[in-house]
C-alpha positions as CSV (number, residue, x, y, z in Angstrom):
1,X,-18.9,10.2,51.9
2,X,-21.3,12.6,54.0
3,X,-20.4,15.2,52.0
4,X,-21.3,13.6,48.8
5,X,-24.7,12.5,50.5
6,X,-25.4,15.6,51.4
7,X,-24.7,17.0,48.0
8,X,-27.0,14.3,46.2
9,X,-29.7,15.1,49.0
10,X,-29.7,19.0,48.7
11,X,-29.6,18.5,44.7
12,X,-33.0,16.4,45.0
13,X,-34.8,19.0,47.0
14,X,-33.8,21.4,44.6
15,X,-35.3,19.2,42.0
16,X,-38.4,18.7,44.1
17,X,-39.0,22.1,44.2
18,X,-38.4,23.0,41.1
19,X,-41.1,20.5,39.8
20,X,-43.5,21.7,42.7
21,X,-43.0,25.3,42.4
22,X,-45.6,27.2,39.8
23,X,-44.7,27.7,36.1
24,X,-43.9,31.4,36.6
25,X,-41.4,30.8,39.8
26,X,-40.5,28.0,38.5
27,X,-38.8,29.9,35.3
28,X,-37.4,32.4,37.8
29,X,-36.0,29.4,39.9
30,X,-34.9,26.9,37.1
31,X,-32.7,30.3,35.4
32,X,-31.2,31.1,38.9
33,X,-30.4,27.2,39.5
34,X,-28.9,27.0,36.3
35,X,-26.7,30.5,36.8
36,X,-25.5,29.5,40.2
37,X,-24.9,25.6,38.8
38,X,-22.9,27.1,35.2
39,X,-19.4,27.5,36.7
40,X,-19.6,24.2,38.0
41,X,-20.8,22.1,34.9
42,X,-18.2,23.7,32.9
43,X,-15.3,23.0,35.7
44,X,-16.8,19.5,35.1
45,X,-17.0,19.1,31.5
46,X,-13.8,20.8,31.3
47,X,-12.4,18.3,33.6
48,X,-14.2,15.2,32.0
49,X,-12.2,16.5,28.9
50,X,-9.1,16.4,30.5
51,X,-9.5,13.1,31.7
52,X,-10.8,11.4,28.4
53,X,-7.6,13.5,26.8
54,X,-5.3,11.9,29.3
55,X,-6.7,8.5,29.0
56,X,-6.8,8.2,25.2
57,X,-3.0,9.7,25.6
58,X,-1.9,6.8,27.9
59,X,-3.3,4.5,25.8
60,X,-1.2,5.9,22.7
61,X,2.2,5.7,21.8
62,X,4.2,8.8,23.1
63,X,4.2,11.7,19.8
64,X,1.5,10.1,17.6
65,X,-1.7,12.2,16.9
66,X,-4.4,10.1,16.0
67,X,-5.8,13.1,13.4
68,X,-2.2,12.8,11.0
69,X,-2.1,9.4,11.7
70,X,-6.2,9.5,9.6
71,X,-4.7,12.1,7.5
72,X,-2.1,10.2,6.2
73,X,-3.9,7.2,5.8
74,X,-5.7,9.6,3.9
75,X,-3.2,11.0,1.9
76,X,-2.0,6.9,1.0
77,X,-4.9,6.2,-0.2
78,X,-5.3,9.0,-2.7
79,X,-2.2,8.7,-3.7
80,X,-2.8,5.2,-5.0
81,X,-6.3,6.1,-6.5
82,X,-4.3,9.0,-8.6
83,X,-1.5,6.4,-9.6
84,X,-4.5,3.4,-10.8
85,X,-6.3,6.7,-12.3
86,X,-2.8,7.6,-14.3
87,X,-2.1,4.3,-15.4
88,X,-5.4,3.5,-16.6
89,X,-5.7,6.9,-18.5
90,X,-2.5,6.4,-20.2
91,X,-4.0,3.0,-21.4
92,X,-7.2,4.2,-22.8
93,X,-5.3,6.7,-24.6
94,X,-3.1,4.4,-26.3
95,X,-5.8,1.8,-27.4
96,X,-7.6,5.0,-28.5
97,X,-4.6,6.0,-30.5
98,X,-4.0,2.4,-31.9
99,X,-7.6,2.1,-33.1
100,X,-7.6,5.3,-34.7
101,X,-4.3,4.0,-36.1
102,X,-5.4,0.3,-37.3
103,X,-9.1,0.6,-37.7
104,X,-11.1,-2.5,-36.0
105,X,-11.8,-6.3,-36.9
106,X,-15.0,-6.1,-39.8
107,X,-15.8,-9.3,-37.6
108,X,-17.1,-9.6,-34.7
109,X,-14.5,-10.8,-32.1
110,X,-15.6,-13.7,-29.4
111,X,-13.9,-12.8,-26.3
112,X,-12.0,-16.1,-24.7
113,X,-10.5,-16.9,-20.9
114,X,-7.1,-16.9,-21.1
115,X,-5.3,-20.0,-20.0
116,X,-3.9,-18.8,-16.3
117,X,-4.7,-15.9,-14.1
118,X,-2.8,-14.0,-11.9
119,X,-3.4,-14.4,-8.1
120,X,-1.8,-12.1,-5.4
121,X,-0.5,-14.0,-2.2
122,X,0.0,-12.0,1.5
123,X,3.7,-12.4,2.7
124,X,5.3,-10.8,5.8
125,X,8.2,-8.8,5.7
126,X,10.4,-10.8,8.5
127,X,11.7,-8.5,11.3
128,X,15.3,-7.9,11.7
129,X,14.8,-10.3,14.7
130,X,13.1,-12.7,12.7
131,X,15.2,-12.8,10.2
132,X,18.3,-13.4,13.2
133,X,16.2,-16.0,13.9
134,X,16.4,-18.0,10.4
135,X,19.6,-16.8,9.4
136,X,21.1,-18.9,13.1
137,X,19.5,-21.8,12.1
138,X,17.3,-21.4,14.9
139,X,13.8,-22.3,12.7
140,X,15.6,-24.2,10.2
141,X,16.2,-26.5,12.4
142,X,13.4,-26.9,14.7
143,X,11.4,-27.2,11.3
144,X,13.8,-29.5,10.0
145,X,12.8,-31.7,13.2
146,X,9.3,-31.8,12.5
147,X,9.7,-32.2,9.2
148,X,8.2,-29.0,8.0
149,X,11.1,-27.1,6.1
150,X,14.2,-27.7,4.1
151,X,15.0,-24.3,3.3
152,X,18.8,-24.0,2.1
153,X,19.2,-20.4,1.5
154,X,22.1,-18.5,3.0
155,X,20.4,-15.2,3.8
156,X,23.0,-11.7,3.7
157,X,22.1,-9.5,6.6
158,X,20.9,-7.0,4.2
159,X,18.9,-9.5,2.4
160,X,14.5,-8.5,2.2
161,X,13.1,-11.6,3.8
162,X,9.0,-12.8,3.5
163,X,7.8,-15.5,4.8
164,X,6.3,-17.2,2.0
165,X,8.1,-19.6,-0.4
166,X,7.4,-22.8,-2.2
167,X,5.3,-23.8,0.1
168,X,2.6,-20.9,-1.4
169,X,3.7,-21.7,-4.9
170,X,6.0,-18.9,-5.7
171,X,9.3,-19.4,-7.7
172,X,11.9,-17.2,-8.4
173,X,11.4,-14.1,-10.4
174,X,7.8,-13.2,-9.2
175,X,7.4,-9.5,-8.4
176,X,6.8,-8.0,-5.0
177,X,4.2,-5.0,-4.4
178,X,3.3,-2.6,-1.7
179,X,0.1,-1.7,-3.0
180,X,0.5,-0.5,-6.8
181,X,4.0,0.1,-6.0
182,X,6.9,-2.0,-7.2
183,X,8.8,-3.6,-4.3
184,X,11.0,-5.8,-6.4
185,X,10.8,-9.6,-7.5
186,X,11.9,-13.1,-5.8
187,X,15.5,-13.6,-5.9
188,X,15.8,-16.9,-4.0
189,X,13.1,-19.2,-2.9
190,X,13.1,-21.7,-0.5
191,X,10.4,-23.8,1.0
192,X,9.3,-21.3,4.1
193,X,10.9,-18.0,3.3
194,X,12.1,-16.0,0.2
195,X,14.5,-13.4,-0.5
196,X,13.1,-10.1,-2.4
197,X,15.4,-8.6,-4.6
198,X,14.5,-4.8,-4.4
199,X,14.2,-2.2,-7.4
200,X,17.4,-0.2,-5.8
201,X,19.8,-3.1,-5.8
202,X,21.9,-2.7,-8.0
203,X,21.5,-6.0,-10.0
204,X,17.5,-5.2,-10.6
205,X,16.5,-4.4,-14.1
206,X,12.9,-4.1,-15.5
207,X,11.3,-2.5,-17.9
208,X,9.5,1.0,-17.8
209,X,7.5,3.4,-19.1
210,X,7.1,7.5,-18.8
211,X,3.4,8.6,-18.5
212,X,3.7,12.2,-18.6
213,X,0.9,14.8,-18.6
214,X,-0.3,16.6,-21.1
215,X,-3.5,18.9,-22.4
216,X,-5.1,15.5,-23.7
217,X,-4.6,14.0,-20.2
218,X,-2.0,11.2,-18.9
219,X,-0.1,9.9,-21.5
220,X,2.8,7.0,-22.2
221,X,5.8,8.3,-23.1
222,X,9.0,6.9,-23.6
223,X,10.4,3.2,-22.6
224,X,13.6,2.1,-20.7
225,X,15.2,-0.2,-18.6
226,X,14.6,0.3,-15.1
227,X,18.2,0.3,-13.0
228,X,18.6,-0.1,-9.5
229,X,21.9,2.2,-8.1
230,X,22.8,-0.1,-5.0
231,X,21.6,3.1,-3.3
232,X,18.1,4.8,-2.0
233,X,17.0,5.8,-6.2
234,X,17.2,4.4,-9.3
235,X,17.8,5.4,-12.9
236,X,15.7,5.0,-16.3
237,X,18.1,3.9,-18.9
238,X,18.7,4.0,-22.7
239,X,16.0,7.1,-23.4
240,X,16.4,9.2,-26.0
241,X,17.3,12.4,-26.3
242,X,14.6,12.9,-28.5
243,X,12.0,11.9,-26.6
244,X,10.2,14.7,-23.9
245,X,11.2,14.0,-20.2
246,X,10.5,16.5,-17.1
247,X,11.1,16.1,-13.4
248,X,7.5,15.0,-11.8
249,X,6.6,12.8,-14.8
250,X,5.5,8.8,-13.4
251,X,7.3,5.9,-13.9
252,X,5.5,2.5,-14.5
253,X,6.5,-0.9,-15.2
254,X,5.8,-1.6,-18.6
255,X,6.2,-5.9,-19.0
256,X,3.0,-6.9,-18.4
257,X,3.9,-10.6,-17.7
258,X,5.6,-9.8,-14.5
259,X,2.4,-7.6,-13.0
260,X,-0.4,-9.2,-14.4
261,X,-1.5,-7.0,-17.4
262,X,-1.8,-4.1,-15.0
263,X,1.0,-1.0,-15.0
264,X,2.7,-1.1,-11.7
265,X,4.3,2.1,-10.4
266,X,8.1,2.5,-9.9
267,X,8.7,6.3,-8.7
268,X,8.9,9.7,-10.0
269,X,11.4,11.7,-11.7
270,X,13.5,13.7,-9.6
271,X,16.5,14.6,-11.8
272,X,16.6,14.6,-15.5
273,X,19.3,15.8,-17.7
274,X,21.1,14.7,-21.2
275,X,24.0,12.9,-20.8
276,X,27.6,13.8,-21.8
277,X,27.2,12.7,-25.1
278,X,23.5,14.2,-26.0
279,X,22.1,11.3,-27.1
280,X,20.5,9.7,-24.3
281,X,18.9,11.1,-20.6
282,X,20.2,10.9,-17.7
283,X,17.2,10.1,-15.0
284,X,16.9,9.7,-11.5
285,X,14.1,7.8,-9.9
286,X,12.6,8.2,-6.7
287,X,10.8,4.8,-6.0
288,X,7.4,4.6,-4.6
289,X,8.7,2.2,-2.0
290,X,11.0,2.9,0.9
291,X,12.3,-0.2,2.5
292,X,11.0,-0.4,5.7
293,X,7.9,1.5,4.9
294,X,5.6,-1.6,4.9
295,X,5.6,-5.2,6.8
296,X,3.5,-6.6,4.7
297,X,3.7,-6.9,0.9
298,X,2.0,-9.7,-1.8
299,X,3.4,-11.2,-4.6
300,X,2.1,-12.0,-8.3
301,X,1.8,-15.7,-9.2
302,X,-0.4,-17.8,-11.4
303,X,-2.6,-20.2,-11.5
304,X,-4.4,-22.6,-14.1
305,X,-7.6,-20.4,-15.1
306,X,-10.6,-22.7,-13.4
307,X,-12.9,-21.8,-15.4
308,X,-10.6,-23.4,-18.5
309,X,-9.9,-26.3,-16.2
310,X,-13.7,-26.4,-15.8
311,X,-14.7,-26.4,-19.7
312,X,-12.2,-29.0,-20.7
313,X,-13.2,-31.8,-18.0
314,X,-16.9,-31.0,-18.6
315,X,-17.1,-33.7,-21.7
316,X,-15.2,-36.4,-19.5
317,X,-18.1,-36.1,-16.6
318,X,-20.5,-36.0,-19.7
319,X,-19.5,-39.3,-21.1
C-alpha cells in the first residue's frame, strides 16, 4: 500500500511540474514523460486486454466465438430473405404470365376481406426431459388434479412434442414452421401438448413445387407430392421426365390452404435422376429443417376475420 502511495504521489508532482514548467520545457518534459511512461501503458493496456478477454471467456460457454456465433446469425437471416425473395419472384412471374395469358377483367374489381385469416401461434419444442416428464404421467397428472389438462395422447419416444394444443385452438393437420421452413403439421392434439408430424416421416405427404432459376429470374417449375423417407431427406414424387430438374433447384410447398397463401420452403435438391423406367424423376430432398435445430417453432391456424365479424354486427348495434 506504500508503494502504491508513493507511486500516485511521485505521479502528481510530475504533473505539477509539468503544468508549472514553461511551454518550451514543458514540450521537452511532457515528450520525455511520455517516452519513459510508453512501455508501461502498453504493458497495461495489453494487460487490461487480457483480462477483459479472460473475463468475457469465463462468462461464455467453452468453444463458442461470439463473431461466428453473429456470423451465422447472419448467414440465417439471409438465407430466409433469399428464400421469401425466391418465392415471391416466382409468384410475380406466374401472375405475370397468367395475365399475359387471360387478359384482365374490363371491370373494375372491388377488393373484399376474406372470411378468416391466418394467425401464427409460438409453441415450444419440449425437451427430451420434458417430454420424460409427460410421457410418465408426471404433468398429466398433477394437471389432472387441478383440473387443468385431460390430455390422452400416448406419446412414442421419437415423437416431436410442443407445448401447445387445444387449449391455443390448434387441431390436427395444422402445419409447423421454423421460420419459412416447413417443419411438418399436427399429428395428434391434445389439450396441453401436441405431436408434430415431421416432413421426413415416412407417413408425411404434401404438395410441392420446383422454382428453378433461369435468365428471366426465379421461376415455378414442376409440381409433386412431397414424401417423407422415414430417414434424414425426402423425395419429390410423380415428376415428369419431361419437365427440367437440376440439383440446387428450391423446393416450396405449393397448397396454399395449409401455409396461409404464402410458399413455404421444404429443402433443396440434392440428387436428381430419371427413374428405371424414364418416365418420371427420381429426387432427393434435403429439408430446410434439421430436427433439433430449433426449440421454438409456430404453427398456422385461423381465425374468424374481425373485420367481417365487425361489418356484419354493425346493423344490429345500429338498430
Amino acid at each position: 500500500m506504500k508503494t502504491e502511495l508513493r507511486i500516485v504521489v511521485l505521479l502528481s508532482l510530475v504533473a505539477v511540474g509539468l503544468l508549472a514548467a514553461p511551454k518550451r520545457w514543458g514540450q521537452t518534459l511532457k515528450q520525455s514523460t511520455y517516452d519513459a511512461l510508453e512501455p508501461g501503458l502498453q504493458v497495461s493496456h495489453s494487460t487490461r486486454d487480457t483480462v477483459s478477454q479472460w473475463i468475457e471467456n469465463w462468462q461464455r460457454p467453452a468453444g463458442v466465438d461470439p463473431r461466428v456465433e453473429q456470423l451465422a446469425t447472419e448467414v440465417r437471416h439471409w438465407q430466409e430473405q433469399s428464400r421469401r425473395w425466391q418465392a415471391e419472384a416466382a409468384q410475380l412471374q406466374e401472375q405475370l404470365t397468367l395475365t399475359q395469358t387471360q387478359g384482365v377483367a374490363p371491370w373494375p374489381v372491388a377488393s373484399s376481406e376474406p372470411l378468416f385469416v391466418p394467425e401464427m401461434i409460438s409453441a415450444n419444442v419440449l425437451s427430451r426431459e420434458s417430454g420424460s416428464l409427460w410421457k410418465s404421467a408426471t404433468l398429466i397428472d398433477l394437471g389432472r388434479s387441478h383440473g387443468l389438462i385431460g390430455d390422452e395422447l400416448v406419446l412414442a419416444d421419437e415423437s416431436t412434442v410442443i407445448d401447445q394444443g387445444t387449449d391455443a385452438g390448434l387441431s390436427v393437420g395444422r402445419s409447423v414452421f421454423a421460420g419459412r421452413c416447413v417443419v411438418g403439421r399436427l399429428l395428434e392434439v391434445g389439450s396441453s401438448v401436441s405431436v408434430v408430424q415431421l416432413v421426413t416421416d415416412e407417413k408425411y405427404r404434401g404438395l410441392a413445387r420446383i422454382v428453378r432459376r433461369t435468365t428471366d429470374g426465379f421461376v415455378y417449375g414442376a409440381e409433386g407430392i412431397l414424401a417423407g423417407t422415414g430417414g434424414e431427406t425426402c423425395i419429390l414424387e410423380h415428376v415428369p421426365a419431361t419437365e427440367p430438374v437440376s440439383v440446387g433447384d428450391e423446393i416450396f410447398s405449393a397448397n396454399p390452404d395449409e401455409t396461409g397463401g404464402h410458399p413455404m420452403y421444404y429443402g433443396t435438391i440434392v440428387e436428381a435422376e430419371l427413374s428405371a423406367d424414364r418416365q418420371t424423376w427420381a429426387i432427393q430432398i434435403q429439408p430446410g429443417f434439421s430436427p433439433g435445430s430449433a426449440s421454438q417453432v409456430t404453427v398456422l391456424r385461423e381465425k374468424p376475420n374481425p373485420l367481417r365479424t365487425a361489418s356484419a354486427e354493425q346493423p344490429k348495434a345500429n338498430r
